[in-house]
C-alpha positions in Angstrom: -281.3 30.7 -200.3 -282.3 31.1 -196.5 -280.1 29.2 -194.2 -283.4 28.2 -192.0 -283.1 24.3 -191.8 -279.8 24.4 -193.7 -276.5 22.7 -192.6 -273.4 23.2 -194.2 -272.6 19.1 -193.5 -276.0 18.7 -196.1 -273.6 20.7 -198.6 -275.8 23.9 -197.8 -274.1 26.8 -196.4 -274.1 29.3 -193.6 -274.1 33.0 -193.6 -271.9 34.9 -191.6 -274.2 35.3 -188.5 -274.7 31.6 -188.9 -270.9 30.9 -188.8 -270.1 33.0 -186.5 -272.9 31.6 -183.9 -271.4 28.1 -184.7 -268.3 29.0 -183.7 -269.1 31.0 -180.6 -267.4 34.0 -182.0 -268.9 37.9 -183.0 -269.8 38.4 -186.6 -266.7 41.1 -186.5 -264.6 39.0 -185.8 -265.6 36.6 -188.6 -265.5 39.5 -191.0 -261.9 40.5 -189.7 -260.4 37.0 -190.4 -262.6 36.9 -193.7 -261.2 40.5 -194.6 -257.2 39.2 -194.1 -258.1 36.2 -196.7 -257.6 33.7 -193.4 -261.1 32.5 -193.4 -262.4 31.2 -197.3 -266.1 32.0 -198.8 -267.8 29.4 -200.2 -269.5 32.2 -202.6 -272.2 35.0 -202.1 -275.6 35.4 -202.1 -278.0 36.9 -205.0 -278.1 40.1 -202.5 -274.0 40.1 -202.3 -273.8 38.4 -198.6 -270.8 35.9 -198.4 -271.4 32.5 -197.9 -269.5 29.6 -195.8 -268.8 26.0 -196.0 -267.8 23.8 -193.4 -264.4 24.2 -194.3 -264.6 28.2 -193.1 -265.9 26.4 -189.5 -262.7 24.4 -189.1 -260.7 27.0 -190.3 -262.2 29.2 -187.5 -261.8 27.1 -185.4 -258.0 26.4 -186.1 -257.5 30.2 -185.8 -259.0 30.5 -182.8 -257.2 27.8 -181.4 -253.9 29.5 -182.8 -254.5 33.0 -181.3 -255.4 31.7 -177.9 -251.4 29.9 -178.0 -250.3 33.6 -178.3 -249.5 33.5 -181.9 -250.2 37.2 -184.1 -252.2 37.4 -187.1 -249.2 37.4 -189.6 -247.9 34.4 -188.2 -251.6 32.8 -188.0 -251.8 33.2 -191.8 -248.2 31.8 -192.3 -249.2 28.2 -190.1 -252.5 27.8 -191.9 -250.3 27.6 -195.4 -249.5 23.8 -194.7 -248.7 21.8 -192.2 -244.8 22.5 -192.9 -245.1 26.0 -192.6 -247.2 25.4 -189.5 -244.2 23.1 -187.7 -241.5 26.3 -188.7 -243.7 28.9 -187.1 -244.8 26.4 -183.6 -240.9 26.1 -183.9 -240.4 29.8 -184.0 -243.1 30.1 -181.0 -241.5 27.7 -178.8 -237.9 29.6 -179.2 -240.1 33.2 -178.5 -241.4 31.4 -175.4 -238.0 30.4 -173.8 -236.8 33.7 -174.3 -239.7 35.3 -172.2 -239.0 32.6 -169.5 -235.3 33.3 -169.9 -236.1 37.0 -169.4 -239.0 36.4 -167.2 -236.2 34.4 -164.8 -233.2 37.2 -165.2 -236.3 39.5 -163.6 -237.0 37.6 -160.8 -233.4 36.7 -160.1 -232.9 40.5 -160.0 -235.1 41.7 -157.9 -234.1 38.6 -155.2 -230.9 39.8 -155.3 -232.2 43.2 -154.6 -234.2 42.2 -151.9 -231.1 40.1 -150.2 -228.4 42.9 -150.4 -227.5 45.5 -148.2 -228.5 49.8 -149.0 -224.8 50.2 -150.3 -224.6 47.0 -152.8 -227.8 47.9 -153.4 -227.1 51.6 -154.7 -224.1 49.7 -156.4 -226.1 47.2 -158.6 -229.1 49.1 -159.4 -227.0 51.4 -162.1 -225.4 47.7 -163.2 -228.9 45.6 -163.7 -230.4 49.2 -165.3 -227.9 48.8 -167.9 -228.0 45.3 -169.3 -230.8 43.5 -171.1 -232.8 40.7 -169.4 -231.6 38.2 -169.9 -228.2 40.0 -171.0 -226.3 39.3 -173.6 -222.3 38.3 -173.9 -221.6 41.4 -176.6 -220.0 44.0 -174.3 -217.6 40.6 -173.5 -216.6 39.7 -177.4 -215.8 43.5 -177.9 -214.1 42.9 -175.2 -211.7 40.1 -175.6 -211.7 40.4 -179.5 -209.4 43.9 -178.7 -207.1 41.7 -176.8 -206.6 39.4 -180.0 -203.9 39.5 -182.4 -205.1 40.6 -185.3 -203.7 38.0 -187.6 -205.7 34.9 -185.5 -207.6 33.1 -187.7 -211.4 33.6 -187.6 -212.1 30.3 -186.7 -209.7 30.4 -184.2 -210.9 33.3 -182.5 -214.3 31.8 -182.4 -213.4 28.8 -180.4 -211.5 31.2 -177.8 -214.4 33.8 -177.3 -216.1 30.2 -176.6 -214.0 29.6 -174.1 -213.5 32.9 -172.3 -217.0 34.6 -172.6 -219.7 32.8 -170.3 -222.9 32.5 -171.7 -225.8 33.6 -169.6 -227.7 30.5 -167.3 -231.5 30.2 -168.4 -232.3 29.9 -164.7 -229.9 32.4 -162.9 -229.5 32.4 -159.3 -229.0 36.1 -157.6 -225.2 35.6 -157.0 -225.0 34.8 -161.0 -227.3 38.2 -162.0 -224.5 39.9 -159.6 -221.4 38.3 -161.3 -223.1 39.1 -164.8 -223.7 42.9 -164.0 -220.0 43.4 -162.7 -218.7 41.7 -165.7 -220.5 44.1 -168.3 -219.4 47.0 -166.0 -216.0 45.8 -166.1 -215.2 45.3 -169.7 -217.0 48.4 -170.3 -214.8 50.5 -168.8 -211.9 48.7 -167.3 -209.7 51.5 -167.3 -206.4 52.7 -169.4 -203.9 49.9 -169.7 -205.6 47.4 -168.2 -207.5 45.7 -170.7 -205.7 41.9 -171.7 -203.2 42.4 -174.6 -201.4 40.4 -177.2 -199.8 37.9 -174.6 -196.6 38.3 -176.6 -194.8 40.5 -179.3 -191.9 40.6 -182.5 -191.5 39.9 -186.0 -191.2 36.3 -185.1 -194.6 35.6 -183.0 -196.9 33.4 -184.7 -200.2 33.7 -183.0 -202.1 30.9 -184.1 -199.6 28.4 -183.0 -199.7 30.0 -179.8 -203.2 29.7 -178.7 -203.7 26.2 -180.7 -200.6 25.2 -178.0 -202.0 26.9 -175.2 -205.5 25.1 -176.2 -204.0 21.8 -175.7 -202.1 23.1 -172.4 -205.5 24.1 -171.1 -207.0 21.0 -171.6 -204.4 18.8 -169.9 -204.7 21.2 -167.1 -208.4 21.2 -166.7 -207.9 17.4 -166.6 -205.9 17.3 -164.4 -208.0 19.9 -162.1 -210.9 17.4 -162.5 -209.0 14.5 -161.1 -208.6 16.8 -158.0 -204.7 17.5 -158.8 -202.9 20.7 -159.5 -202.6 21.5 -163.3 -198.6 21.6 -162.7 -197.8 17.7 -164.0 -194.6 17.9 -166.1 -196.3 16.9 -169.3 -198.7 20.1 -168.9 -196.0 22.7 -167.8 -193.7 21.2 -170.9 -197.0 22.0 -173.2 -197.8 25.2 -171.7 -194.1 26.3 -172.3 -193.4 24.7 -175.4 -196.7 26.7 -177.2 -195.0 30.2 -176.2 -191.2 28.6 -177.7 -193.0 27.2 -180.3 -194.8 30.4 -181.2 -191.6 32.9 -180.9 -189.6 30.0 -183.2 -187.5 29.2 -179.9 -186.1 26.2 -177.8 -187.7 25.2 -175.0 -185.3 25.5 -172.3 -184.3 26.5 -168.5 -183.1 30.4 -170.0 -186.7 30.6 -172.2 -188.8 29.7 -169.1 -187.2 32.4 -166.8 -187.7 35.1 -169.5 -191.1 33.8 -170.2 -192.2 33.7 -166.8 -191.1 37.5 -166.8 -193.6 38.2 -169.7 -196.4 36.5 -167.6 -196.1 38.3 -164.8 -196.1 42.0 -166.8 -199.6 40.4 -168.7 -201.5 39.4 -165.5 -203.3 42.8 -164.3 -205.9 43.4 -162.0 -208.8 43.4 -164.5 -208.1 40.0 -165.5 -207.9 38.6 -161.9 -210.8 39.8 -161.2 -212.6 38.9 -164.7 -212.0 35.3 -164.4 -213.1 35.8 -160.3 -216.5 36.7 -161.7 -216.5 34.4 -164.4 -216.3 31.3 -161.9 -219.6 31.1 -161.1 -221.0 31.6 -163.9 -219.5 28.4 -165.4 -220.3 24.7 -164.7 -218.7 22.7 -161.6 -216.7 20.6 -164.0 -215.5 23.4 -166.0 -212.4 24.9 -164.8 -211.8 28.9 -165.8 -209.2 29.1 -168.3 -207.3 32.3 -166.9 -207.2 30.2 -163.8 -205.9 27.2 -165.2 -203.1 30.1 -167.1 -202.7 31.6 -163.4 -202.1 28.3 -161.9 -199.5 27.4 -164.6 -197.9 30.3 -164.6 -197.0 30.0 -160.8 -196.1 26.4 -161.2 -193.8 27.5 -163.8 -191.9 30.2 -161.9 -192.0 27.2 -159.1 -189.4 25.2 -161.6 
């Protein structure tokens, strides 16, 4: 059988030159996706020579169309399985895509915030914006804050305060955020003896996970209240905040319990904090308070009382 004259679409069929100058490709490049099993024979000729259909032609085509979205071989053969598998690998694409724009924006943020500071901050950050990942990622800050936990928190309940505390990185981050992000990850990295955050309080009594449920609920009345343009000192949120340290040592909230505990909040604020939750700020949205300022703020309205 020649293919002179012959059309696959008269149920004849093509020979690899023939497909391959239908489809505007090179006949290595048809043997390559033919060798991978991407690209089906319709059978071979008396001399050995394979054969295609019209099927082989949209299948080329569907291949090329694939590789020229950035997509690998591998993943090529996986989305010509069916259309299912095809959706979970687009889907896997897309996520592969806003990482690179993620990355491709931490970059460019970077080297604007290079251009804009001065030699000193300059020689500063470089070391900083070396050391992190673009975009970077939050795991210096969980090691972090997961050695200030108590040890007997629940998992859960450590997972909603690492949500809380540790600022993810913005897709889109403006210079002054890059800057916040590389002080933070030299920070926790190496904050220096005794001043890493500790167990806010101690003894054979101290239930931890009624603390930081109460302190949960303080913080939200507080962040309310910060939203409504007050200061997170109203009555009802100074009687919360205070009644989740009484409640967690197994005390009475009273006159004599706030004065001691406002003694144990002033030893647990250090320098590293203050200046964690400082960098933290703009890293956060406009309507979302910091929690160790909303603890900062309450712990000065309580040594107000």
């Amino acid at each position: 059988m020649t293919g002179t004259g012959m059309t696959a679409a008269d149920g004849g069929t093509w020979s690899i030159g023939e497909l391959a100058g239908r489809a505007g490709v090179t006949v290595k490049t048809v043997r390559y996706y033919s060798d991978r099993g991407l690209l089906p024979e319709a059978g071979r000729s008396g001399g050995g020579h394979r054969r295609y259909g019209p099927g082989a032609l949209v299948r080329l085509r569907e291949i090329r169309s694939l590789r020229a979205l950035g997509l690998g071989v591998a993943e090529v053969a996986r989305a010509l399985e069916d259309d299912g598998r095809l959706a979970q690998v687009v889907a896997g694409e897309l996520r592969g895509v806003a990482r690179e724009r993620a990355a491709l924006a931490w970059r460019e943020a970077s080297l604007r915030l290079l251009a804009e500071c001065d030699g000193a901050e300059r020689a500063e950050l470089l070391p900083l914006l070396g050391a992190s990942a673009l975009p970077p990622d939050g795991d210096a800050l969980v090691r972090f804050w997961r050695r200030s936990l108590p040890v007997r928190l629940p998992a859960p309940l450590v997972a909603r305060v690492l949500d809380e505390v540790v600022p993810v990185p913005p897709d889109d981050p403006s210079p002054g955020q890059v800057r916040a992000f590389a002080r933070l990850g030299a920070l926790v990295s190496d904050p220096g003896p005794g001043l890493a955050p500790g167990p806010p309080l101690r003894g054979e009594r101290y239930r931890p996970a009624v603390l930081y449920e109460g302190l949960g609920e303080a913080y939200d009345l507080a962040g309310a209240e910060v939203r409504a343009g007050r200061p997170p000192a109203g009555r009802g949120t100074l009687d919360c905040f205070a009644g989740a340290y009484a409640a967690a040592l197994g005390e009475r909230d009273s006159p004599a319990f706030r004065r001691r505990l406002v003694e144990v909040l002033a030893r647990e604020e250090t320098g590293v904090m203050a200046r964690y939750w400082k960098l933290v700020v703009p890293l956060l949205p406009a309507d979302r308070p910091a929690l160790g300022l909303l603890h900062h703020h309450l712990t000065e309205a309580l040594a107000g009382i």
